[in-house]
C-alpha positions in Angstrom: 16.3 11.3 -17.6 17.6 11.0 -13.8 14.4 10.5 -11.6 11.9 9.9 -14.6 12.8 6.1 -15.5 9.5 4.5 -16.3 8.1 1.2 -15.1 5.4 -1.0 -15.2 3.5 -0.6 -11.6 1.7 -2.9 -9.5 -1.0 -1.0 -8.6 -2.7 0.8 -12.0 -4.2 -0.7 -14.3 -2.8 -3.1 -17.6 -3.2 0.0 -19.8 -2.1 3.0 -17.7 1.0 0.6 -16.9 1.6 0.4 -21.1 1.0 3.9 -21.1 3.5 5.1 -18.8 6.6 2.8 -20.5 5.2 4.4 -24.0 6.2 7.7 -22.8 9.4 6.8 -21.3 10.2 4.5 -25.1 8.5 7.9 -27.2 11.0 10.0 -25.6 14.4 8.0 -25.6 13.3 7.7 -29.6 12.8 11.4 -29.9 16.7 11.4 -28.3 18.0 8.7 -31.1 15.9 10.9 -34.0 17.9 14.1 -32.3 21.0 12.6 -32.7 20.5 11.6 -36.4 20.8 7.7 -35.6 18.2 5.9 -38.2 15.4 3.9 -36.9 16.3 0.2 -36.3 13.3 -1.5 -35.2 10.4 -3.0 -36.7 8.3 0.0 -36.1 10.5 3.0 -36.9 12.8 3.3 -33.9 10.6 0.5 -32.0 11.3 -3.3 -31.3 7.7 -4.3 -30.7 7.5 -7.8 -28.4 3.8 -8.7 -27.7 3.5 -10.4 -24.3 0.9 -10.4 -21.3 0.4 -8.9 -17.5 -0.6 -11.6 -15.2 -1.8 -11.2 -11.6 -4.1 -12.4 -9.4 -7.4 -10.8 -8.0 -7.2 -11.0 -4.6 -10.9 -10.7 -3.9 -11.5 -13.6 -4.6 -8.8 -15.1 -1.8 -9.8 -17.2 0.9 -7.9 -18.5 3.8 -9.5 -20.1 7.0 -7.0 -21.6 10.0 -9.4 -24.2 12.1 -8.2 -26.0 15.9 -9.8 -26.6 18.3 -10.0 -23.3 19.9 -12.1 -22.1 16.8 -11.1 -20.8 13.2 -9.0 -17.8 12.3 -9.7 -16.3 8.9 -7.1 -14.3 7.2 -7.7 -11.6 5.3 -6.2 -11.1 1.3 -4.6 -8.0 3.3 -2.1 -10.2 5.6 -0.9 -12.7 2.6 2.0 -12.6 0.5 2.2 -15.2 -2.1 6.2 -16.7 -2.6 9.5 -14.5 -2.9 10.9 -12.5 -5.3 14.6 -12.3 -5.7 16.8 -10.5 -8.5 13.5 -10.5 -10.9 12.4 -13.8 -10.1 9.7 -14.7 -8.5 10.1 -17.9 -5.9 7.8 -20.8 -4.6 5.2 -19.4 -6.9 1.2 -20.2 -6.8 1.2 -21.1 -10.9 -2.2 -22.8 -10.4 -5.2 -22.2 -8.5 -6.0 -25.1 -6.3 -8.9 -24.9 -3.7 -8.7 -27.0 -0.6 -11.6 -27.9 1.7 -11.0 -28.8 5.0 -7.1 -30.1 4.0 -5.3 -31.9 7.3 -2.3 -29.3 8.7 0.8 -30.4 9.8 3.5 -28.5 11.3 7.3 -28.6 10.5 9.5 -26.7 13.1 12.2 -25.5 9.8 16.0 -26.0 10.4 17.0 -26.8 7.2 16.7 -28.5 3.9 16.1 -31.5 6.1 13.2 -30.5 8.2 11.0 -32.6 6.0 12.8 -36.1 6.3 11.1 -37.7 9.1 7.4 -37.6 6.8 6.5 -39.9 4.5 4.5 -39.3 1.3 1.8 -40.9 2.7 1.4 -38.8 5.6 2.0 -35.7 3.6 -0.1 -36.5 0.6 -2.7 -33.6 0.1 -2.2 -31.8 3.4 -0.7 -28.1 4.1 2.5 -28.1 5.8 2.7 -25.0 8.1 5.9 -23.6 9.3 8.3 -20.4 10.0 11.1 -19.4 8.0 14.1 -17.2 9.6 14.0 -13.6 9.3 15.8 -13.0 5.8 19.7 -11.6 6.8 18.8 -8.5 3.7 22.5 -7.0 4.2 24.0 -10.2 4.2 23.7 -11.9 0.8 26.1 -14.6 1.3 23.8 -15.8 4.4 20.8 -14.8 2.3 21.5 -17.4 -0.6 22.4 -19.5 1.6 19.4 -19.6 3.4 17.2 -18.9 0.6 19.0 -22.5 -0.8 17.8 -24.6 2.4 14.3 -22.9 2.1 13.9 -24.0 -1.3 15.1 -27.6 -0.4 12.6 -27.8 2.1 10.0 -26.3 -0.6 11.0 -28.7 -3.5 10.9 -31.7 -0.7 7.5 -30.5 0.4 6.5 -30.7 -3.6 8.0 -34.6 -3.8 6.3 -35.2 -0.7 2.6 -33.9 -2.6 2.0 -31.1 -0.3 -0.1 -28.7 -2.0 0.6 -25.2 -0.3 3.0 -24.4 2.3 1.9 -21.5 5.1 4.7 -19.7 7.0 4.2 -16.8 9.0 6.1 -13.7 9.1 5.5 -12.0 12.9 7.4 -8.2 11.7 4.8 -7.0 9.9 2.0 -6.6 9.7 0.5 -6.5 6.0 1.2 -8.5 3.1 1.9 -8.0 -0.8 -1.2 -10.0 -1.7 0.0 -12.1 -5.1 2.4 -9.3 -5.4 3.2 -7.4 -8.3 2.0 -8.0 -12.0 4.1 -10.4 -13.9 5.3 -9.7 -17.2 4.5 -13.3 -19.4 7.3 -13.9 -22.1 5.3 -16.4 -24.8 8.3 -17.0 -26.4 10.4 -18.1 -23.3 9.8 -20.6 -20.2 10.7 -17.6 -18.2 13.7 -16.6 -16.0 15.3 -20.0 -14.2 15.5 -19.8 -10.8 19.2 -19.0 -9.4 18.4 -21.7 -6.6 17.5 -24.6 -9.8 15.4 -26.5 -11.3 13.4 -28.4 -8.9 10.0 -28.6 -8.5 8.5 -26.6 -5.6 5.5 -25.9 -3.9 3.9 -22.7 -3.9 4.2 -20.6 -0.3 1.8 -18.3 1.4 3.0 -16.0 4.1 0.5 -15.0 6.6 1.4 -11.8 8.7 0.6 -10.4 11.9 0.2 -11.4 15.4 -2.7 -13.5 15.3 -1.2 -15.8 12.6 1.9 -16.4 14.6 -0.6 -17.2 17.7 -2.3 -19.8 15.4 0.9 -21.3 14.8 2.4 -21.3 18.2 -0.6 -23.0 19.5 -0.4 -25.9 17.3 1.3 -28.9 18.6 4.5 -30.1 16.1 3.5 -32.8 13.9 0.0 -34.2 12.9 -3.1 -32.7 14.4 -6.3 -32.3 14.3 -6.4 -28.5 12.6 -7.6 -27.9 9.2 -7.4 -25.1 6.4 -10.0 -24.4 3.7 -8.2 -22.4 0.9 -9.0 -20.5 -2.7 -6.6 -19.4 -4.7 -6.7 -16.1 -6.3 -8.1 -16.1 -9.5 -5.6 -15.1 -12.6 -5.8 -12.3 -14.8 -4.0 -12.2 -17.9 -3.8 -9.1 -20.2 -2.6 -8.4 -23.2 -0.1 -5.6 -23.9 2.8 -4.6 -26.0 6.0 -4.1 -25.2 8.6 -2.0 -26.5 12.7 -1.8 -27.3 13.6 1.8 -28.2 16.7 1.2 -31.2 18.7 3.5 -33.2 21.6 2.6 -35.3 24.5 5.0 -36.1 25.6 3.3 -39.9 29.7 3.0 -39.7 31.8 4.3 -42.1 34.3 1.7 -43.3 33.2 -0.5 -46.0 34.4 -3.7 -44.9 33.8 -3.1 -41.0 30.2 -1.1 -41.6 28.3 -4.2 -41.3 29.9 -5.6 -38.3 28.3 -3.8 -35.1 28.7 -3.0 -31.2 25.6 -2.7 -28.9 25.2 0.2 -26.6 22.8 -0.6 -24.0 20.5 -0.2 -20.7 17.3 -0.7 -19.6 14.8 1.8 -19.0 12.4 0.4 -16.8 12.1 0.1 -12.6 10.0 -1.1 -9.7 6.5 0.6 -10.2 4.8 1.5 -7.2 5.5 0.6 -3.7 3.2 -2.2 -2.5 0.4 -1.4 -0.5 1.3 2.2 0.0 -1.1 4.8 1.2 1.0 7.6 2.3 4.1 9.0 1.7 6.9 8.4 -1.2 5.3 5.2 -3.1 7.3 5.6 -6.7 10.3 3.8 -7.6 11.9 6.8 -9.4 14.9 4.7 -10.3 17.1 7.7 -11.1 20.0 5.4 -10.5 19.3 2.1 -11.8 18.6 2.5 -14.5 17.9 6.2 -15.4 21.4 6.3 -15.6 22.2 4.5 -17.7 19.5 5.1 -20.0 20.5 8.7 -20.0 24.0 7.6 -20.6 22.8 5.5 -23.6 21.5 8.9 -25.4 24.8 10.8 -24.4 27.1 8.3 -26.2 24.8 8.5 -28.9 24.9 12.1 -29.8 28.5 12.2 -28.9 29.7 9.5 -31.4 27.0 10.9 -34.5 28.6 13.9 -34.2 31.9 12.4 -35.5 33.3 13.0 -38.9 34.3 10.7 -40.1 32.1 8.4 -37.8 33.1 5.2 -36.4 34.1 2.1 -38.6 31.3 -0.5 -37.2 28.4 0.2 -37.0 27.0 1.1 -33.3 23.7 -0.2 -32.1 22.4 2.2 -29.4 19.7 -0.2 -27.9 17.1 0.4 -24.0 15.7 -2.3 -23.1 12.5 -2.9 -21.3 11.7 -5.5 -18.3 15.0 -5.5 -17.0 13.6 -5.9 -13.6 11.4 -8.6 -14.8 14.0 -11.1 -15.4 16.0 -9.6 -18.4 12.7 -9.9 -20.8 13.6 -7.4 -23.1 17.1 -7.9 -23.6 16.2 -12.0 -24.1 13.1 -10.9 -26.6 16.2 -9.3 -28.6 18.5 -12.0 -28.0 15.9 -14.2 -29.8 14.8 -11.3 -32.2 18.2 -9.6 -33.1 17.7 -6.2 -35.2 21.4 -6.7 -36.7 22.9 -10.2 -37.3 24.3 -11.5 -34.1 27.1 -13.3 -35.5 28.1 -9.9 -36.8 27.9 -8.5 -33.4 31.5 -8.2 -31.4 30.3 -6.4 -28.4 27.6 -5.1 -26.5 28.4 -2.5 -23.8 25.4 -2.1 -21.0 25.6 0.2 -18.6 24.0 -0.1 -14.7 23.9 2.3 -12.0 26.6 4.6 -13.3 25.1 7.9 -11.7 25.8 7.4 -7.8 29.0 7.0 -6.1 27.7 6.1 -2.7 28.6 2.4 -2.6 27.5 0.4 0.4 31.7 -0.2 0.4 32.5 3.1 0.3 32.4 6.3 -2.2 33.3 5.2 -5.4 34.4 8.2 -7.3 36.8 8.3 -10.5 35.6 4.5 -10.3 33.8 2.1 -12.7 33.5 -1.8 -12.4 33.0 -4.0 -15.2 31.0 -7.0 -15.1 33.3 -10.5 -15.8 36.0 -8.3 -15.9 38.4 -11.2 -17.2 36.1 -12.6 -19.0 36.9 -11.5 -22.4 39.6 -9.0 -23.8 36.9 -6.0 -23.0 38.4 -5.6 -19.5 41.3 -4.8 -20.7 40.2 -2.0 -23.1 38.3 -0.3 -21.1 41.1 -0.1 -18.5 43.6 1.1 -21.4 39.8 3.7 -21.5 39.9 4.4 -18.2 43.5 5.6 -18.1 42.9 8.1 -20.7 40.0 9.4 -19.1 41.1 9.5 -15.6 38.5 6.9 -14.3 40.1 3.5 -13.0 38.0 0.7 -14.5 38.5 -2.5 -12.1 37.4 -5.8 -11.2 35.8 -6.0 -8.2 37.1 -9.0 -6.2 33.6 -10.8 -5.6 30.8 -8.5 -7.0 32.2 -8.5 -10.9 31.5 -12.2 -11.6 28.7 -11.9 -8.9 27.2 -9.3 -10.6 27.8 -10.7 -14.4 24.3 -12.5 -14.4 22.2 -9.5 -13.3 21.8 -7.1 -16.2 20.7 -7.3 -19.7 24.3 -8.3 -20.7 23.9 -12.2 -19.7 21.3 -12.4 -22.5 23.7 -11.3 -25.2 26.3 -13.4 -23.8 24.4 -16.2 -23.7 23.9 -16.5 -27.3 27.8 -15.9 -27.8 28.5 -12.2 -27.6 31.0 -10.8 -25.6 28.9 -8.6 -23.4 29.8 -6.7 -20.3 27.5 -4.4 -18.0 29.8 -0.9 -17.0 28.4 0.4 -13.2 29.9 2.4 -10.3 27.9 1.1 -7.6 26.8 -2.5 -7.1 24.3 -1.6 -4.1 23.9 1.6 -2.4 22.1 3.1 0.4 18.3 3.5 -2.1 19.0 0.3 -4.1 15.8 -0.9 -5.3 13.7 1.7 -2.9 11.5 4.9 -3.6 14.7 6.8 -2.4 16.4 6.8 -5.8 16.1 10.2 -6.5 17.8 12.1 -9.2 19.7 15.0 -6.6 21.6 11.7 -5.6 23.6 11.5 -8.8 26.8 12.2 -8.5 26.7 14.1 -12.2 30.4 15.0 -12.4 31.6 11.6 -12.1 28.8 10.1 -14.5 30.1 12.4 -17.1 33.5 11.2 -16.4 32.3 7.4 -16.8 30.1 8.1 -19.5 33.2 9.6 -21.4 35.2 6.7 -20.4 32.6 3.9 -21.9 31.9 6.3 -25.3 35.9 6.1 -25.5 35.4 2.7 -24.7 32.9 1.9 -27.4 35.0 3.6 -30.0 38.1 1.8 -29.6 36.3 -1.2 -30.2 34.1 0.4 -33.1 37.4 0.9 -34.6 39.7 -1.8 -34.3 39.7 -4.4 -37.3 40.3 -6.9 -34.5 36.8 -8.3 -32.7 36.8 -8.6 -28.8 37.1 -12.3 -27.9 36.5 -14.3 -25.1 38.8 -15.7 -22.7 39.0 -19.4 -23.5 41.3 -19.6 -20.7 39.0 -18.5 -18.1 36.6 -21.7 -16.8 33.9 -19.3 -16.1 33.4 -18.3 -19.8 33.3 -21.9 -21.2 29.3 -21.6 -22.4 30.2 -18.4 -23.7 32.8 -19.8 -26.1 30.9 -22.6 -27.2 28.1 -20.3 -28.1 30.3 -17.5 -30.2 31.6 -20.6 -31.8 28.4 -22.2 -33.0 27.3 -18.0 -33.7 30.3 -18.1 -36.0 29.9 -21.5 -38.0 32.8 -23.1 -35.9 
């Protein structure tokens, strides 16, 4: 399914977005009935999660910048509500405040710091303005670490009972309005942000020119400009969601109802914001058509055995991957096979393309926490029968650990790894992801090496465990052990 991943788009509607993953989950089920694997959901091959879009109608958005020199009204066109990083969605508006005539101050940003010489009292029910530093984007050490001292300043700026901040962004010259359509989990208080736990307020970029003017005008400090300000009203709608499950039943009586999950997520990005011309889809052959397509392979592969493998092997795609690992967490609460009978889960990530941002990456395949359990090591000893070196990446595997649909296994104690060849490549996340980018022969090799992979472990009495001995795997641990009764 290179190039025909499905998604949930910002721009159609709630029920031509629903639509559009249905066709996506009808077909990877036709795959799992194709390969004889019986249906493990709670609606044949389906795991049904019922959940919500929100977003905001922008029509209703109203933004007016008063000085002396007159009043500048910004249209819903040049605003971007907050940040989104890695699925999650940063300095948020979560309610829908309306200011009339609210006092402006501006904060010349540095740091985390910029805030310290206000006091509560001067800050109290006023919008701070200010300007952020363009965002390093091929630098993600710098990146965090700027994003870090934003969101100090943001969470200070919340303590301080400032009710919107306003920075402006001078490169372009169009917003993302309240951005894309956010899936709601009701079961879950949503995806924590990787900066913590603070409290923030909710930021508002204004672009263009005349903005910046606006803000270069103002002296630094108190003055006498003003804002008047109304939220975008929310929409909430209702949809259904859906995991797309098949099991393959094992064939040893005493290791049949123990299982191994085999596992990627089928959705992507949508539509490009705000795009009138030119490529707008997120195709998402890569990330994660690959590894949905990868998913199936394994599947018809290992059915075809006789006899089949010992455990049991639950061939699972998620969906909401992109949203902050909602579908894989809707299973983690809502397991389809007993999770303390569960020894593995194997997800797979971006297996297709070779064209790492280090360097080609072929006869190559990283694994996620490489150390962390004894799974790197078997899929090494996998590797070297399949002529694919399986490695830990020096910063990215442990980097990388937290950003698939594996965390959410391991969270709740199961040793859980994501497989990928390249951690970022030249169309990560972009509408160039196209499928004529795979490298196909060396997917076929990786595929091979991870349905190798997933065999050794289906048949080994022994269960993967984690490595008590790393630091990094102590929540893990103490997870499997209350999963097992210990």
């Amino acid at each position: 399914m290179p190039g025909q991943a499905s998604f949930l788009t910002s721009e159609a509607s709630p029920p031509e977005r629903s639509w559009r993953l249905d066709l996506a989950a009808e077909y990877i089920a036709a795959q799992f009935r194709r390969a004889g694997l019986e249906p493990a959901g709670d609606d044949g091959y389906f795991q049904t999660a019922k959940s919500s879009l929100s977003g905001r109608d922008m029509k209703s958005f109203e933004l007016k910048l008063a000085n002396g020199a007159g009043v500048l009204a910004v249209g819903a066109e040049q605003a971007t509500f907050g940040f989104q990083i890695s699925g999650v969605q940063l300095w948020a508006l979560d309610a829908e405040p309306t200011l009339a005539g609210a006092g402006l101050v501006k904060a010349v940003f540095k740091d985390g710091a910029s805030l310290d010489s206000f006091t509560r009292e001067q800050l109290q029910g006023k919008v701070v303005m200010t300007e952020f530093p363009t965002f390093p984007r091929g630098d993600r050490a710098r990146g965090f670490q700027l994003l870090g001292a934003e969101n100090e300043f943001m969470a200070k700026a919340h303590a301080l009972g400032v009710p919107l901040v306003i920075a402006f962004d001078r490169e372009s010259a169009r917003g993302r309005g309240a951005g894309s359509v956010r899936l709601v989990d009701p079961e879950s208080k949503g995806r924590q942000s990787p900066l913590g736990d603070k409290p923030t307020a909710p930021l508002l970029f204004v672009h263009g020119t005349q903005g910046a003017q606006f803000f270069d005008a103002l002296p630094a400090g108190m003055g006498p400009a003003t804002v008047t300000f109304r939220a975008p009203s929310r929409i909430e709608t209702p949809v259904s969601l859906r995991n797309v499950a098949g099991l393959l039943r094992g064939s040893d009586p005493l290791l049949r109802d123990t299982y191994v999950l085999v596992s990627a997520h089928y959705d992507h990005l949508g539509v490009r914001d705000n795009c009138a011309e030119g490529d707008c889809v997120f195709n998402g052959a890569n990330d994660d058509g690959s590894g949905t397509v990868a998913v199936v392979e394994i599947a018809s592969a290992l059915s075809a055995l006789n006899p089949r493998p010992k455990r049991s092997i639950l061939f699972i795609t998620f969906f909401g991957e992109e949203l902050g690992l909602v579908g894989s967490r809707f299973y983690g609460r809502n397991p389809l096979v007993p999770l303390s009978k569960t020894v593995a889960q194997v997800n797979m990530e971006q297996v297709g393309r070779t064209d790492d941002s280090e360097g080609a990456q072929v006869g190559r395949a990283a694994l996620t926490g490489f150390d962390y359990s004894t799974l790197g090591a078997l899929f090494e000893r996998a590797g070297e029968a399949s002529g694919v070196v399986v490695y830990k990446h020096p910063t990215n595997s442990d980097a990388f650990f937290g950003r698939s649909d594996n965390q959410a296994l391991a969270d709740v104690g199961v040793p859980a790894h994501t497989f990928g060849v390249a951690f970022e490549f030249p169309d990560y996340h972009a509408v160039g992801d196209h499928w004529e980018k795979i490298d196909y022969a060396n997917m076929e090799r990786v595929i091979r090496t991870v349905a190798l992979g997933t065999l050794m472990i289906a048949e080994d009495p022994q269960a993967p465990r984690w490595n008590e001995a790393n630091p990094k795997t102590a929540k893990y641990v103490e997870a499997w052990k209350k999963l097992q009764g210990k």
